[in-house]
Residue frames relative to the residue before (quaternion, step in Angstrom):
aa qw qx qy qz dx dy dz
X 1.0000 0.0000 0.0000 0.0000 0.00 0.00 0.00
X 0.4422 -0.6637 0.5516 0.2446 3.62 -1.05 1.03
X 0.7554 -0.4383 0.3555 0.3330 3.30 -1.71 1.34
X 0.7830 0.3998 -0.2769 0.3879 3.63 0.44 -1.04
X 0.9434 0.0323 -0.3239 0.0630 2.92 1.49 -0.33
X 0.3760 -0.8372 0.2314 -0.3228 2.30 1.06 2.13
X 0.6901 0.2827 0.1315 0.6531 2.96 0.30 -2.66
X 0.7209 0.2851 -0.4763 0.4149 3.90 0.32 0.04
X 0.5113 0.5314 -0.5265 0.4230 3.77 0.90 -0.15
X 0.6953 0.5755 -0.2784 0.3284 3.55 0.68 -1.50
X 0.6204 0.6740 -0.1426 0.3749 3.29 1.21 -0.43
X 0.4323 0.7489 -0.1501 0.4793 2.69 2.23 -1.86
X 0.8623 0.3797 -0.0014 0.3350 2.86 0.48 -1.90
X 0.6072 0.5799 -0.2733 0.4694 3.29 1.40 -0.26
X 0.5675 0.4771 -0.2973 0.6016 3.39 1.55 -0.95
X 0.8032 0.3797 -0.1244 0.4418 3.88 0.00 -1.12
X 0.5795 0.5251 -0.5578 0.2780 3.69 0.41 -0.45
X 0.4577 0.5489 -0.5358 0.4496 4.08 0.48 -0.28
X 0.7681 0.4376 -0.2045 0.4203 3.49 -0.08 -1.60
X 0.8410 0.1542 -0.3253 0.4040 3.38 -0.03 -0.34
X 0.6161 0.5290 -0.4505 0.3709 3.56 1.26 0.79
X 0.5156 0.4957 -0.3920 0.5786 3.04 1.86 0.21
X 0.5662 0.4501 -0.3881 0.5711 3.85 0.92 0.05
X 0.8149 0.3544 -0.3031 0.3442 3.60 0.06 -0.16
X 0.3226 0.6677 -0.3407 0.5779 3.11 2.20 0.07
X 0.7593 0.3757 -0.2178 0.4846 3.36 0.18 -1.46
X 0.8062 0.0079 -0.4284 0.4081 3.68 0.55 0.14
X 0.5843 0.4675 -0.5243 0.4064 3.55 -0.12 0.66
X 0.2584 -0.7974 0.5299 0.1289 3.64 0.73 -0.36
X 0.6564 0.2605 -0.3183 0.6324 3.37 0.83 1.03
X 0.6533 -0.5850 0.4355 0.2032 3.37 -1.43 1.75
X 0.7092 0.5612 -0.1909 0.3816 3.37 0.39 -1.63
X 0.8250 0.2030 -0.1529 0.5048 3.65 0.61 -1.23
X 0.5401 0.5296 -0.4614 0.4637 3.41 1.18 0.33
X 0.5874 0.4149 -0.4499 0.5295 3.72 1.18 0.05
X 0.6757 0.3671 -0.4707 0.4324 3.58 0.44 -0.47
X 0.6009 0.3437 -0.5584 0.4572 4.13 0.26 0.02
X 0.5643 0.5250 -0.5495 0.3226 3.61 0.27 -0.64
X 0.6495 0.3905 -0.3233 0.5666 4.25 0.69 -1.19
X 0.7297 0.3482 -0.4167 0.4156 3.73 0.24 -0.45
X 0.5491 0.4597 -0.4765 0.5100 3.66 0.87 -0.19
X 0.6633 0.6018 -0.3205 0.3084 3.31 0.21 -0.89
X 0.6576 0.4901 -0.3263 0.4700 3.33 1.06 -1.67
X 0.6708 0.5623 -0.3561 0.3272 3.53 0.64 -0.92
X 0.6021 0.5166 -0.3573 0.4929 3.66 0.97 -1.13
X 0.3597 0.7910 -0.2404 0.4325 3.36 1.08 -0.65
X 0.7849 0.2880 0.0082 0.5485 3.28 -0.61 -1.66
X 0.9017 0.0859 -0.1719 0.3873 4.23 0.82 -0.44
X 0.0269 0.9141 -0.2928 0.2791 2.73 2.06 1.19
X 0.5039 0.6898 -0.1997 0.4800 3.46 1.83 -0.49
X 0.7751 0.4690 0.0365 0.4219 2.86 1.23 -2.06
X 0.7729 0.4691 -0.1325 0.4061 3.25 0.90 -0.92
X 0.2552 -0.8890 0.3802 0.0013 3.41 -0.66 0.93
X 0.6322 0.3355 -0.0443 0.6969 2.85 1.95 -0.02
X 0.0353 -0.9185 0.3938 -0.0096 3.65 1.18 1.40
X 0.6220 0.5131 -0.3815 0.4519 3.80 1.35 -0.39
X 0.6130 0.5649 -0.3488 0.4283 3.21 1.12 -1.39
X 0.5700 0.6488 -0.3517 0.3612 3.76 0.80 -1.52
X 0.7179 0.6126 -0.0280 0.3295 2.89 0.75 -1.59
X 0.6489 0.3180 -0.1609 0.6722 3.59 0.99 -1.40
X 0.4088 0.6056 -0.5268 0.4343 4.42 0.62 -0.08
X 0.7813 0.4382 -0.2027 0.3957 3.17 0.48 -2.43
X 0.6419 0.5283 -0.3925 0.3935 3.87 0.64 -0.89
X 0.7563 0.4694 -0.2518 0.3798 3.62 1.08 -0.68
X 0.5936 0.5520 -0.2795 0.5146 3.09 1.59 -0.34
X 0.5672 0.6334 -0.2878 0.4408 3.52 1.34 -0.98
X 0.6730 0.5481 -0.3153 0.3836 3.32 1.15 -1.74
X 0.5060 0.6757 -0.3491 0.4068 3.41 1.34 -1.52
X 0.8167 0.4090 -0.1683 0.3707 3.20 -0.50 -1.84
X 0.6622 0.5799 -0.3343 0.3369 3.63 1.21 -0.68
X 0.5518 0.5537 -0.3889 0.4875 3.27 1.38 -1.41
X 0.6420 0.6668 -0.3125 0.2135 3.57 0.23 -1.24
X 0.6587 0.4297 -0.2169 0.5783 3.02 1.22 -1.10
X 0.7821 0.3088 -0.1927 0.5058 3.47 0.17 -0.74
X 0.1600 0.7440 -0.6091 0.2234 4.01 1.07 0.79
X 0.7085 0.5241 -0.3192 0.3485 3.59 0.23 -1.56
X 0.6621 0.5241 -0.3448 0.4099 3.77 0.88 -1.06
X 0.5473 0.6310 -0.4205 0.3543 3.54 0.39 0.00
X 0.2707 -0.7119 0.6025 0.2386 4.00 -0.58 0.69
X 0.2913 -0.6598 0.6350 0.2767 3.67 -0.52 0.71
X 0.0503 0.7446 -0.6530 -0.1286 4.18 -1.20 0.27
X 0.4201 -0.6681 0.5391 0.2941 3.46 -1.55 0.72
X 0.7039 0.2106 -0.3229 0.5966 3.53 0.30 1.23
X 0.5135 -0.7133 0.4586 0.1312 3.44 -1.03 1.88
X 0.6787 -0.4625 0.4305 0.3742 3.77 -1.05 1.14
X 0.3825 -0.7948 0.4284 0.1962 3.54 -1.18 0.86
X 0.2557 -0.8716 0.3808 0.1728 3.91 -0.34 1.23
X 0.4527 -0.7915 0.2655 0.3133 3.46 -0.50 0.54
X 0.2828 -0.8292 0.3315 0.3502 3.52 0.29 0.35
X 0.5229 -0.7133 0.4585 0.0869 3.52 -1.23 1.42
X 0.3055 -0.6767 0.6683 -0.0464 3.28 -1.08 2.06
X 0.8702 -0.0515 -0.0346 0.4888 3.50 0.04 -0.56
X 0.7596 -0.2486 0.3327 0.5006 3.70 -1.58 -0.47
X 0.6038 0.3862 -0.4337 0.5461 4.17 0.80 -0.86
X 0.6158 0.4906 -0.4622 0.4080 3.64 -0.12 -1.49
X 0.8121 0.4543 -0.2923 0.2207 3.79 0.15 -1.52
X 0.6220 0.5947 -0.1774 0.4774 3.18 1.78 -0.67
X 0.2289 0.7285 -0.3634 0.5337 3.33 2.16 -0.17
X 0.8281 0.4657 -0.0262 0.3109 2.74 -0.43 -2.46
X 0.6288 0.3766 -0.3442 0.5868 3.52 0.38 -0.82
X 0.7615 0.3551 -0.2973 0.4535 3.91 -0.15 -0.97
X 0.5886 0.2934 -0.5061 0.5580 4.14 0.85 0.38
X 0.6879 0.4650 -0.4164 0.3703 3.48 0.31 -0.79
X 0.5811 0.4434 -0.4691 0.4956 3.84 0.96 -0.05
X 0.7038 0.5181 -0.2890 0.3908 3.29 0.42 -0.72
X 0.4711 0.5903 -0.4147 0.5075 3.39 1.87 0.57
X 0.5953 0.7503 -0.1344 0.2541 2.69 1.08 -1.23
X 0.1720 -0.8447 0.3342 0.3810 3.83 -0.25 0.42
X 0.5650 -0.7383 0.1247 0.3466 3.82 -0.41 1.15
X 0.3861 0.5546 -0.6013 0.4264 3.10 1.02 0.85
X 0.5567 0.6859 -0.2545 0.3936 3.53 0.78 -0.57
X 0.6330 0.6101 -0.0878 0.4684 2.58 0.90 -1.84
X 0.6733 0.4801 -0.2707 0.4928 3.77 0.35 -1.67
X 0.8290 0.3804 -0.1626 0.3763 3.39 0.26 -1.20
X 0.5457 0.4352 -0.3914 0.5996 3.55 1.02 0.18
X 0.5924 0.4997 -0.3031 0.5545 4.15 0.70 -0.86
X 0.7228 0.3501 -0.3414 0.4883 4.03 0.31 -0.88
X 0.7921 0.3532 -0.3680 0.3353 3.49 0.76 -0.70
X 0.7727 0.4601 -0.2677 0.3459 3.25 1.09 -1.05
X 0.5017 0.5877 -0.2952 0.5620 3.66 1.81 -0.97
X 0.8579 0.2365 -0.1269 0.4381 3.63 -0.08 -1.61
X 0.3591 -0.5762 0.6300 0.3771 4.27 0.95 0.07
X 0.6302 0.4859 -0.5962 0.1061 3.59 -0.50 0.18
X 0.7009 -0.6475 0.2396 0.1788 3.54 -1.53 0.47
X 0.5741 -0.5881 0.2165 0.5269 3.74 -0.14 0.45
X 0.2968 0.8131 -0.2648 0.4251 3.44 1.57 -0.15
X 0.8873 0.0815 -0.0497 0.4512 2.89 -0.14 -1.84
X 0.4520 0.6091 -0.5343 0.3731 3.52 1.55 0.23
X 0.6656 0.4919 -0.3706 0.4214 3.32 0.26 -1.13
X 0.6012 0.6130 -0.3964 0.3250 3.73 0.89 -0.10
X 0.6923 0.4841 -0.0936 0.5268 2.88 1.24 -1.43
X 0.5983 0.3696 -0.4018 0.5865 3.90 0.83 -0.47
X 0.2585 -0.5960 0.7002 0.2961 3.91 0.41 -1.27
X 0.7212 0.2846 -0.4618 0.4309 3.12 -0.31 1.58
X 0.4642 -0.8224 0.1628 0.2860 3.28 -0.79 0.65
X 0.8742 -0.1882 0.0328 0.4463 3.82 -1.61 -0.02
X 0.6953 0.4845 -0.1938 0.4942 3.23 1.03 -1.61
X 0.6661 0.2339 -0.5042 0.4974 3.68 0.41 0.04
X 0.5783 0.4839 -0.5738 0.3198 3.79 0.06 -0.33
X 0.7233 0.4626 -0.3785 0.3458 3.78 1.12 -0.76
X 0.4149 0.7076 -0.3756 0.4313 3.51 1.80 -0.33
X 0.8438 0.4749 -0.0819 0.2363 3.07 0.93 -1.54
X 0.4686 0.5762 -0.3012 0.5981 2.97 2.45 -0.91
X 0.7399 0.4715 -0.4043 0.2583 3.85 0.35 -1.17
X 0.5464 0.5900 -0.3895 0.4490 3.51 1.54 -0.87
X 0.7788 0.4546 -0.3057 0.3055 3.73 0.38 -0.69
X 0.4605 0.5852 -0.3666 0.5578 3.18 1.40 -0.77
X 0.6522 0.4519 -0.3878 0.4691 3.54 -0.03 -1.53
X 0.5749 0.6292 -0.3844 0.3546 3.92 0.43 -0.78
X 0.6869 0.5161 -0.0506 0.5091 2.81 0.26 -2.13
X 0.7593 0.4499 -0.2166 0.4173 4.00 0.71 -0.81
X 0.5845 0.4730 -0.2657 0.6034 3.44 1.87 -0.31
X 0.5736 0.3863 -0.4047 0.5983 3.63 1.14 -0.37
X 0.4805 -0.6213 0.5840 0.2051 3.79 0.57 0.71
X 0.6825 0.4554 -0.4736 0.3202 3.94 0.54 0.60
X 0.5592 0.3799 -0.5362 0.5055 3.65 1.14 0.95
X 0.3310 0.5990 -0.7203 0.1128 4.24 0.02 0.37
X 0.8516 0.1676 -0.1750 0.4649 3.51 -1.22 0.85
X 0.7155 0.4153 -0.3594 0.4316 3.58 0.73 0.12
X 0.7906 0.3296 -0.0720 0.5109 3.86 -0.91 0.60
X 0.2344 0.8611 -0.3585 0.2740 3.26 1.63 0.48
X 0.4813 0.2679 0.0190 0.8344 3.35 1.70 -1.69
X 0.4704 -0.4673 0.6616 0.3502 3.93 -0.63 -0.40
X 0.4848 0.4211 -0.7254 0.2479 3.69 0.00 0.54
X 0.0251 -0.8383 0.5431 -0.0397 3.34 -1.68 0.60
X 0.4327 -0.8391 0.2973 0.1424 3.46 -1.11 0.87
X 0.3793 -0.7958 0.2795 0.3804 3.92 0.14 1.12
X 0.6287 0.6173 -0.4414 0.1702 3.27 1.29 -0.21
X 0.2308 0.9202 -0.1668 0.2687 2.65 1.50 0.20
């Protein structure tokens, strides 16, 4: 890779590392392995840093695809229980922003991805189903199951009514 670009990757990464470690949080729900996709996304943008004309997007693709491919592997480690993880219940805007971000982290990360691209990144059932690779109707399979989640943890009344929605979220 040429000196310049080098000092424009390094830059990349100086401007964006927050953001896409708060995006890879939100879909893996755990600190630890959301830093290791953030360096493994990274290495990759990296390595086609030449190619790519659109380093965040590149980037935020690879973190969803990583998350994907990650859960997969690590499916079996999970303990199934016969009574869902307790959610805390939301007093204010912080408390609620709690709640929503454990209650995703119930969630299973296919879910997860597809509720985060649509509701975090605005993008369309379209261009999800691009980015996971699969199509419209399961992303809408996949958005209604979580919501419906997220609506039994009592932490969507009144919100998402129309689909406007807040990133702080």
């Amino acid at each position: 890779m040429r000196a310049a670009d080098e000092d424009a990757f390094g830059d990349f990464v100086r401007a964006r590392y927050a953001g896409l470690l708060r995006y890879a949080y939100l879909l893996s729900a755990d600190r630890g392995l959301a830093e290791d996709l953030v360096q493994d996304a990274l290495a990759r943008t990296y390595g086609a840093w030449g190619r790519v004309g659109a380093p965040e997007a590149y980037a935020r693709t690879t973190l969803v695809r990583l998350a994907l491919r990650g859960r997969r592997r690590r499916w079996r480690a999970e303990t199934p229980t016969d009574r869902p993880p307790e959610l805390p219940a939301a007093t204010d805007d912080l408390d609620l922003a709690a709640s929503v971000r454990v209650a995703l982290a119930g969630l299973p990360v296919e879910q997860r991805a597809v509720l985060v691209l649509r509701y975090w990144e605005d993008r369309s059932e379209r261009e999800i189903a691009e980015a996971l690779d699969c199509s419209p109707g399961t992303v809408k399979s996949r958005a209604a199951r979580g919501l419906a989640a997220l609506r039994a943890a009592g932490l969507l009344d009144g919100v998402l009514e129309g689909e406007p929605h807040d990133r702080g979220a």
